[in-house]
C-alpha positions in Angstrom: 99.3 95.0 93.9 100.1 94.7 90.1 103.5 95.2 89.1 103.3 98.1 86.9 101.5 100.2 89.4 104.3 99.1 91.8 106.8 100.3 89.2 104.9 103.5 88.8 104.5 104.5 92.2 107.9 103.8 93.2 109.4 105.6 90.0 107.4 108.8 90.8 108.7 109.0 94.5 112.4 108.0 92.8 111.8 111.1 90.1 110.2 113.4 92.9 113.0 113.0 95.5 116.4 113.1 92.3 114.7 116.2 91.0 114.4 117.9 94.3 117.7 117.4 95.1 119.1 118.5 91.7 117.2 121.6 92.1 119.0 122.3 95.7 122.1 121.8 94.0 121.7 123.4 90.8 120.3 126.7 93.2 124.5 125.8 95.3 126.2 125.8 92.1 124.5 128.7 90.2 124.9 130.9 93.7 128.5 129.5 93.6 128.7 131.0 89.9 127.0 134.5 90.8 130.1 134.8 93.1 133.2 133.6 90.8 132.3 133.9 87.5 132.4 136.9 84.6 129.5 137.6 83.1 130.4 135.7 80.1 132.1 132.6 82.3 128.4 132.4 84.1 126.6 131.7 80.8 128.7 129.1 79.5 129.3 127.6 83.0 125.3 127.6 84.0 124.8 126.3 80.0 127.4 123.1 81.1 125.4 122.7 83.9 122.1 122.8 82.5 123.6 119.9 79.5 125.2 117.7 82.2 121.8 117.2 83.9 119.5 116.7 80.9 122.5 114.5 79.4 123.1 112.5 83.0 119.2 112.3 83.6 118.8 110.6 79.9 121.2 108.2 80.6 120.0 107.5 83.8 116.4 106.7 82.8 117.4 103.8 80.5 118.4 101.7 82.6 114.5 101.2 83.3 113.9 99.9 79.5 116.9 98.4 79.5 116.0 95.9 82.3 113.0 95.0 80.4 114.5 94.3 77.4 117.8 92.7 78.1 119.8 94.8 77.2 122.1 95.7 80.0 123.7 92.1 79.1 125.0 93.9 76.3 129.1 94.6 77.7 129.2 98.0 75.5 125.5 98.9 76.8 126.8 98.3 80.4 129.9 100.6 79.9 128.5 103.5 78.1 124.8 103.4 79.9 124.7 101.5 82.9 127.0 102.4 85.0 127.6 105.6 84.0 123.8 106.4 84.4 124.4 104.3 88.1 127.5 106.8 88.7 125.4 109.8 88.4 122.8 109.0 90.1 125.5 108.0 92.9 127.2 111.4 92.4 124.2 113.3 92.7 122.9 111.7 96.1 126.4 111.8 97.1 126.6 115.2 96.3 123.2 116.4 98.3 124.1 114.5 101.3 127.9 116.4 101.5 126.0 120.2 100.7 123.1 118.9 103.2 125.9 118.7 105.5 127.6 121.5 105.1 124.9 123.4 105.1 123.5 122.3 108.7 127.1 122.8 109.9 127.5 126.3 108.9 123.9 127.4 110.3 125.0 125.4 113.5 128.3 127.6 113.8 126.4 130.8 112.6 123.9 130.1 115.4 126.7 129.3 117.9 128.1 132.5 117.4 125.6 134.5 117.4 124.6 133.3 121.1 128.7 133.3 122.1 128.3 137.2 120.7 125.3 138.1 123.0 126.6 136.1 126.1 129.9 137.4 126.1 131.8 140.3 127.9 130.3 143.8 127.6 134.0 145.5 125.8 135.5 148.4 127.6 134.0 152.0 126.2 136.2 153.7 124.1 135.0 157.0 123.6 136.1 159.1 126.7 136.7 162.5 125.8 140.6 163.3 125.6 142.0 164.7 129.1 141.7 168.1 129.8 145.7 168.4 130.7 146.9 167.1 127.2 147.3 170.3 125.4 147.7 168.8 122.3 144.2 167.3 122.0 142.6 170.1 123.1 144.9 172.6 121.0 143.8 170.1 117.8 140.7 169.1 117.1 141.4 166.9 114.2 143.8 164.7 116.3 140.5 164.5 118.8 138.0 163.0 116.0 140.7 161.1 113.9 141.3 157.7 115.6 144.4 157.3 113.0 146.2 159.9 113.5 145.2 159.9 117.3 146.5 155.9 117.3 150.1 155.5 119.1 151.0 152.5 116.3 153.9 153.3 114.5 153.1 151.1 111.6 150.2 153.3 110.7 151.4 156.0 108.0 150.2 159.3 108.4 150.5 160.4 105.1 148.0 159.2 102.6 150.5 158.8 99.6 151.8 155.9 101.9 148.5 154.1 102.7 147.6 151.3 100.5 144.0 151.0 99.8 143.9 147.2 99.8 139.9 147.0 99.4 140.5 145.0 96.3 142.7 142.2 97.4 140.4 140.9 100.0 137.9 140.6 96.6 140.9 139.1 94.9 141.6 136.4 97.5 138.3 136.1 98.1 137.4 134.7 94.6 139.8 132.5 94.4 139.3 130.9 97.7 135.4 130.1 96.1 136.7 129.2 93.1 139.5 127.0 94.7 136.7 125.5 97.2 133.3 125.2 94.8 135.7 123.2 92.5 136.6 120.7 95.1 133.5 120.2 96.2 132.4 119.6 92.4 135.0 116.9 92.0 134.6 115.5 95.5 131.1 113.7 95.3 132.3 112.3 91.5 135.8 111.3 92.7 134.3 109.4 96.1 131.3 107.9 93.7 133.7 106.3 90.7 137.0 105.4 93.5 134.2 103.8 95.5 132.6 102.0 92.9 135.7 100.8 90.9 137.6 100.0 94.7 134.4 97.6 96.0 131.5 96.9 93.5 133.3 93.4 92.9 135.7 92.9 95.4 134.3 89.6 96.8 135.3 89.1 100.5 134.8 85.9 102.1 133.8 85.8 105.9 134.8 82.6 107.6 132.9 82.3 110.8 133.0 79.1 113.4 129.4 79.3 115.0 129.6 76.9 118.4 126.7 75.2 119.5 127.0 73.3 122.9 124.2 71.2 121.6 125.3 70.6 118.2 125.1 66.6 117.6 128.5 65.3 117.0 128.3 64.3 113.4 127.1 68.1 112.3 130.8 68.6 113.6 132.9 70.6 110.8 129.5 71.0 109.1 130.2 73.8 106.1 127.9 76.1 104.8 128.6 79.2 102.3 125.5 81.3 102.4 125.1 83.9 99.6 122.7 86.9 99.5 121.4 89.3 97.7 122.9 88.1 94.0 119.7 91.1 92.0 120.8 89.3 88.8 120.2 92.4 86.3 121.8 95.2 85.3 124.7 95.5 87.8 125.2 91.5 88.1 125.5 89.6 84.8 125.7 86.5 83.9 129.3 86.0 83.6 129.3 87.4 86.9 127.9 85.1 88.5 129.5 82.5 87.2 132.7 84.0 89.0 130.8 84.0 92.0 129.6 80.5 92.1 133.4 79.5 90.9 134.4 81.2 94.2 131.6 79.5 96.0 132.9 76.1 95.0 136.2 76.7 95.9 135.4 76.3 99.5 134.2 73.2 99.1 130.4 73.6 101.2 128.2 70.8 102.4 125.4 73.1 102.3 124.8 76.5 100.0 121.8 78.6 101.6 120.7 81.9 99.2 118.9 84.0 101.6 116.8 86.0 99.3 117.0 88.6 96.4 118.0 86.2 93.4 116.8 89.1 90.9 116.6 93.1 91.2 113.4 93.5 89.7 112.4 92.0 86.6 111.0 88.6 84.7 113.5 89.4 81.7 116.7 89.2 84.4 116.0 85.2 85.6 117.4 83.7 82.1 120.8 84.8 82.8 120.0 83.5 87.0 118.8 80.3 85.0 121.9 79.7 83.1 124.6 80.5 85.8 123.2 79.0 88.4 124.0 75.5 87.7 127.3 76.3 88.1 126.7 76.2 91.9 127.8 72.8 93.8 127.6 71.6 97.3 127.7 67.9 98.6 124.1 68.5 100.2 122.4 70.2 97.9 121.7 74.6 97.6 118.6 75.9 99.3 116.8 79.1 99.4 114.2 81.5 100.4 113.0 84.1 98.4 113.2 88.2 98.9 111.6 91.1 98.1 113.0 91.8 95.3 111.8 88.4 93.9 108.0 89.3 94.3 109.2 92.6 92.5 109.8 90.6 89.5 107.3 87.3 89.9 107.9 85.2 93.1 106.7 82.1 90.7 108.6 82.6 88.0 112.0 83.2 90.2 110.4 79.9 92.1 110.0 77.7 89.3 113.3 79.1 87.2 115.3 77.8 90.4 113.8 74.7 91.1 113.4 73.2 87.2 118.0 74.0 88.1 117.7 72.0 91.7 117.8 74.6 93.9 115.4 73.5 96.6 113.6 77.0 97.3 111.5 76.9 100.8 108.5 79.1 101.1 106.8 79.2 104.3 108.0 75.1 104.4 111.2 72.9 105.6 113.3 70.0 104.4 114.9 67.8 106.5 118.2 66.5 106.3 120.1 63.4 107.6 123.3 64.0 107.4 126.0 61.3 109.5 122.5 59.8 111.0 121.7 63.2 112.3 118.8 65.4 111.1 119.4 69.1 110.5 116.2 70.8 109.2 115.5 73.8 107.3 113.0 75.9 107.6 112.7 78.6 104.9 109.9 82.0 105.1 109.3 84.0 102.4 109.6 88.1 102.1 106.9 89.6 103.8 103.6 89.2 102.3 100.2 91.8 102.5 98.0 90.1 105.4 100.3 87.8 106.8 102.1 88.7 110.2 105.7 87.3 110.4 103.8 84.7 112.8 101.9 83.3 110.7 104.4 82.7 107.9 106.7 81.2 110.4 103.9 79.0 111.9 103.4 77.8 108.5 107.1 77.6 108.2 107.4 75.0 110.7 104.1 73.0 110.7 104.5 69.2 111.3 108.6 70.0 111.8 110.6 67.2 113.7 110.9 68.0 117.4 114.6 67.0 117.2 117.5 67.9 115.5 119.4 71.1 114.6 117.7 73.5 112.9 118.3 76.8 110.6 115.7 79.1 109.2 116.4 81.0 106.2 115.0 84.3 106.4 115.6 87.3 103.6 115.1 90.0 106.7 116.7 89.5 109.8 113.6 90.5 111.6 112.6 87.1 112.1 115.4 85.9 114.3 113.2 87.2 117.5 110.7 85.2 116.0 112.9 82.2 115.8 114.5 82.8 118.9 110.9 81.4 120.1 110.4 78.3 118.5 114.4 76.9 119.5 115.9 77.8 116.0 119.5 76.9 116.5 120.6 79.0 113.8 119.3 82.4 111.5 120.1 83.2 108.2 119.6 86.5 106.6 120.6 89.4 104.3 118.3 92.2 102.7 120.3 95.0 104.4 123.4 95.0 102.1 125.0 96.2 105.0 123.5 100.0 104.4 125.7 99.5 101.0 127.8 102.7 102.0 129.8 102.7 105.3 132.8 103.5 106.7 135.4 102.9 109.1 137.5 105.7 109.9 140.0 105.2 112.0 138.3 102.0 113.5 135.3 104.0 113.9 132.5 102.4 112.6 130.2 104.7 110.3 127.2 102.8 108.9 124.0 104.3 108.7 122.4 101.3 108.4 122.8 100.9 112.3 119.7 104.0 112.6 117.6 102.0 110.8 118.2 98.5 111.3 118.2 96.1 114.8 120.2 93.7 112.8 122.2 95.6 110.3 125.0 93.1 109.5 127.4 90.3 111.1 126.6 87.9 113.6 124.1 88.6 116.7 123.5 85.7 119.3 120.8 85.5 121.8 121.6 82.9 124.1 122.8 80.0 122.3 120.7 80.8 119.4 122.1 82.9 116.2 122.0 85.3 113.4 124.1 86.0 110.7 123.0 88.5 108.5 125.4 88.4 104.9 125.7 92.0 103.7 125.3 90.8 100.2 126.8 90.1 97.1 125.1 92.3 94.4 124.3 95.7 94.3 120.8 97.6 94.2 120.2 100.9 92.9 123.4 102.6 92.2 126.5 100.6 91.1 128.2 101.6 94.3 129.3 99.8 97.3 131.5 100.8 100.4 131.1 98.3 102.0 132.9 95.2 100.1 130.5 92.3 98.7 130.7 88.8 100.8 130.4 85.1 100.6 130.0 84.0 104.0 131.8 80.6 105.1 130.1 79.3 108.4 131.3 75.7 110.2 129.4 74.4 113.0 131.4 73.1 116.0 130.9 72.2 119.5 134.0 72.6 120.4 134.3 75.9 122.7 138.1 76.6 122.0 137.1 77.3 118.4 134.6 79.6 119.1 136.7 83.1 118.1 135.2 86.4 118.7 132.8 86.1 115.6 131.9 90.2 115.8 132.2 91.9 112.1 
């Protein structure tokens, strides 16, 4: 499919599903209004509102012609455009999903009522007529029909000069409580979307993993290698960025670097600044990789031959084998799923003509494939794509990642057997400058030596 009819389709679903759900909140927040404000307060308030969007939703739409022409490499068109186009969008997702919520909640406990209401007790009845020996109800019929002065409760007055009619302090209250409320939830979404970003978006967290193999030949021993994902060089990963990361990279001092996928967000124009950093990247055997589908988004050939002209060795649907200490170690690299071919195919491909010996890891960009591998006697899987659903939680040390609804292999290590997966949760961003769950660089040694085998779970 060509590109820009790619780009088109996918920016009319993007536009399609943003403006329905500015319209469900702009209905909240002018209902919200209707309740709290004046007359006056309700026109300038809905008039803020109304400026916000348009001014949030002009912002937000740059960043498309800014990836085509380079200029999100520009620091001050990063800080006044970028990411604040990227926080809005992220405040405005964030915001649905939280009123989505709360929404289904109330209706639940409105339901839930409704049904305890029905089912419950039938009350006592109440209005017996007064005994016929109580010569005071029969003697005064206004004490008969007036449950207030026919109450026994002492804190009732009887005179009406002492009752306070407090009809308008519930209102009072009441107004203040939505005011008090709706303004929280305003700030909520934009508070969790900037803390979120500024807490995560670049905190790099390195993973160190030992990955035993009872198998593993034993000069592949103590065998090192950092594997980064999902860099999407563009508008939320530039070029000095990267550099950082690569620096980092280096510092751990890898025999092997593996790239599993995603080198570029979306766009020819963001592989100069790949092109430039990437040389900064060192490892004793040499950096592999595998494109994703981000790649083919921007041009799988271009990406290809950007990376290989700057010696990274990029495998599609082929292997390279290594001898490393007089052992081989191959790998096997498939590329992002392509129209027509099954995952099968590509891997058979893959793996045509491979040696029948040696240790072996496949580079993958979708985890997906490890069942494949599991197959064919891959020792070890390498993966990304799922950045680790991006937003996550864990409150309390309970884990709350969406990503696990949607994915077999969300993120961490998985073993079948003797044979394993890691899938890295990323180290860029995609979409929305926001991430909950921190960025990695994943440090894995190979060891057949049992009593370093830790529990390897994330």
């Amino acid at each position: 499919m060509d590109r820009y009819l790619q780009f088109l389709i996918f920016f009319t679903i993007l536009a399609s599903i943003l403006g329905f759900m500015q319209w469900y909140l702009l209905r909240a927040y002018l209902s919200w209004l209707q309740k709290v404000a004046t007359d006056k307060g309700y026109v300038v308030l809905r008039a803020a509102g109304m400026y916000i969007l348009f001014a949030g939703n002009l912002i937000f739409l740059l960043r498309f012609p800014s990836t085509e022409m380079g200029w999100y490499q520009s620091t001050l068109f990063q800080y006044l455009i970028i990411y604040p186009g990227g926080v809005f969008f992220g405040i405005i997702v964030t915001a649905f999903i939280l009123l989505l919520l709360t929404h289904s909640v109330s209706g639940l406990y409105r339901i839930g009522s409704r049904v305890l209401h029905r089912s419950g007790p039938v009350p006592p009845a109440s209005n017996q007529a007064p005994a016929a020996s109580d010569p005071a109800s029969a003697s005064d019929p206004a004490s008969a029909s007036d449950p207030v002065s026919a109450s026994s409760n002492p804190a009732s007055p009887s005179d009406p000069a002492l009752r306070t009619d407090s009809s308008d302090l519930p209102l009072i209250n009441r107004r203040q409580f939505l005011k008090t409320t709706g303004a929280a939830a305003i700030a909520a979404p934009a508070l969790l979307t900037v803390g979120a970003s500024a807490a995560t978006s670049h905190d790099y967290r390195i993973i160190r993993k030992s990955l035993y193999f009872p198998d593993l030949p034993l000069s592949l021993n103590g065998l090192k290698i950092v594997q980064i994902s999902d860099i999407h060089s563009g508008i939320y990963m530039t070029e000095n960025q990267m550099r950082d990361i690569f620096a980092l990279a280096n510092e751990q001092h890898p025999d092997l670097v593996t790239i599993t996928g995603d080198f570029v967000d979306n766009s020819i124009s963001e592989i100069p600044a790949l092109y430039r950093a990437i040389p900064d990247l060192k490892a004793e055997y040499g950096i592999y990789g595998c494109l994703g589908n981000h790649d083919h988004y921007a041009s799988a050939s271009s990406v290809t031959s950007a990376l290989r002209q700057r010696n990274v060795d990029v495998l599609t649907n082929d292997h390279k084998t290594l001898t490393i200490n007089g052992e081989s170690l191959t790998l096997i690299g498939v590329d992002d799923a392509v129209t027509g071919q099954t995952d099968a195919e590509r891997f058979r491909r893959a793996t045509r003509n491979i040696p029948e010996n040696g240790f072996r890891i496949l580079l993958s960009h979708r985890p997906d494939l490890f069942d494949e591998a599991v197959n064919h006697d891959v020792n070890l899987t390498l993966s990304g794509h799922t950045h680790g659903g991006q937003i996550g939680f864990n409150i309390l040390g309970l884990p709350l990642y969406p990503i696990y609804l949607f994915q077999k292999y969300p993120k961490g290590l998985f073993r079948q057997g003797d044979q394993q997966l890691y899938v890295n949760v990323g180290i860029g961003m995609v979409g929305i400058p926001i991430r909950t769950v921190r960025p990695e660089l994943t440090v894995l040694e190979l060891t057949n030596r049992k009593a370093a085998y830790p529990d390897n779970t994330i």
